[in-house]
C-alpha positions as CSV (number, residue, x, y, z in Angstrom):
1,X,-72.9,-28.2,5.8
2,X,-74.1,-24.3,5.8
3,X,-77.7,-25.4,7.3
4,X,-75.3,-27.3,10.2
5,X,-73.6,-24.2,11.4
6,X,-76.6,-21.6,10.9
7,X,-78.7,-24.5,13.0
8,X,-77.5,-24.5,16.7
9,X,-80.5,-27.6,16.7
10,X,-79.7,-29.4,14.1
11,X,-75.8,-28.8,15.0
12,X,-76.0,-30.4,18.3
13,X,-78.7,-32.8,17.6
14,X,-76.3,-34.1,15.2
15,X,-73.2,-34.0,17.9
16,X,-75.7,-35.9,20.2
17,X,-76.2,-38.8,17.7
18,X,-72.3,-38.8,16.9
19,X,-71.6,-39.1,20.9
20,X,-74.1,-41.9,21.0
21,X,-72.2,-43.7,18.7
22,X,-68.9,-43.3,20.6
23,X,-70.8,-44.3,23.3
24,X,-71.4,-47.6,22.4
25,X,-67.9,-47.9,20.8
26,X,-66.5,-47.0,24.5
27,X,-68.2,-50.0,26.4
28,X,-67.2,-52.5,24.0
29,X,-64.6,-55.0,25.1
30,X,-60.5,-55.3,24.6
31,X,-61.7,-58.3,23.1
32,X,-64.5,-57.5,20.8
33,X,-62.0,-54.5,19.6
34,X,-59.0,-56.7,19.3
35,X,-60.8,-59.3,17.3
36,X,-62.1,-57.0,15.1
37,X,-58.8,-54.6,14.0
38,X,-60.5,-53.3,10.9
39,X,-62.6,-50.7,12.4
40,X,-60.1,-47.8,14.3
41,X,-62.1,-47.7,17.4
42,X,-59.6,-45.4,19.3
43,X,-60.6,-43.2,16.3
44,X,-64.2,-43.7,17.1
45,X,-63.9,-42.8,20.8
46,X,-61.3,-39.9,20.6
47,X,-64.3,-38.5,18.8
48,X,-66.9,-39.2,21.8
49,X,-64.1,-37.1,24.2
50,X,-64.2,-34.9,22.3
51,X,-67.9,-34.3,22.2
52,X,-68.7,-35.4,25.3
53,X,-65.3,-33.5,27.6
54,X,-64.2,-31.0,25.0
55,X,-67.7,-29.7,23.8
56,X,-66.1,-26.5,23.0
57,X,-63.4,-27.6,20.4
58,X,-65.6,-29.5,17.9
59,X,-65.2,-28.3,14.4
60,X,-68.1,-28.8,12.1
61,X,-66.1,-29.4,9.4
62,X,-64.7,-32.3,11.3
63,X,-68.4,-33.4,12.5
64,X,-69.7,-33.2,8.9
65,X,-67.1,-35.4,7.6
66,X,-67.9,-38.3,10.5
67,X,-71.7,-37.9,8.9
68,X,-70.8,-38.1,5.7
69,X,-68.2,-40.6,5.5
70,X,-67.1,-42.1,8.4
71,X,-70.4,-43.3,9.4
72,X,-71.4,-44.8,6.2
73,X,-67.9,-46.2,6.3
74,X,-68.7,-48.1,9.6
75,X,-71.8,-49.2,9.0
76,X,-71.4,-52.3,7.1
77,X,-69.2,-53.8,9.4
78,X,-71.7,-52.9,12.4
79,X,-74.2,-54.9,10.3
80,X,-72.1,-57.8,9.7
81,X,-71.4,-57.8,13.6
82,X,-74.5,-58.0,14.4
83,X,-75.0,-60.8,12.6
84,X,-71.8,-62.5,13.5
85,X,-74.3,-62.2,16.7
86,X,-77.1,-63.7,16.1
């Protein structure tokens, strides 16, 4: 976590990839969302504001904790999604 806030690079690099994820969360439908209640996607996008219209309020602490846990949380379910897709 250290390395993140010395690294202005690697800091926003990281936000970048975070947004990106929110991204995608954002244009997903009512109904893919609604069907699928087990993943807090207004969690997911309040994050993407945040780094996306509020740049200047992210906390790293907060950021390190979406790498670390929330997005190994998540992925397993975006896995099994995509192959509820296929």
């Amino acid at each position: 976590m250290q390395e993140l806030t010395e690294d202005s690079i690697l800091f926003y690099g990281f936000v970048k990839h975070v947004e990106i994820i929110g991204e995608a969360v954002y244009m997903l439908t009512k109904e893919f969302k609604n069907a699928h209640p087990e993943v807090e996607w207004d969690v997911i996008e309040g994050m993407r504001h945040v780094l996306v219209h509020g740049y200047y309020k992210i906390r790293p602490e907060q950021l390190w904790e979406t790498i670390e846990s929330d997005i190994p949380e998540l992925k397993p379910y975006i896995e099994k999604f995509l192959q509820e897709c296929e």
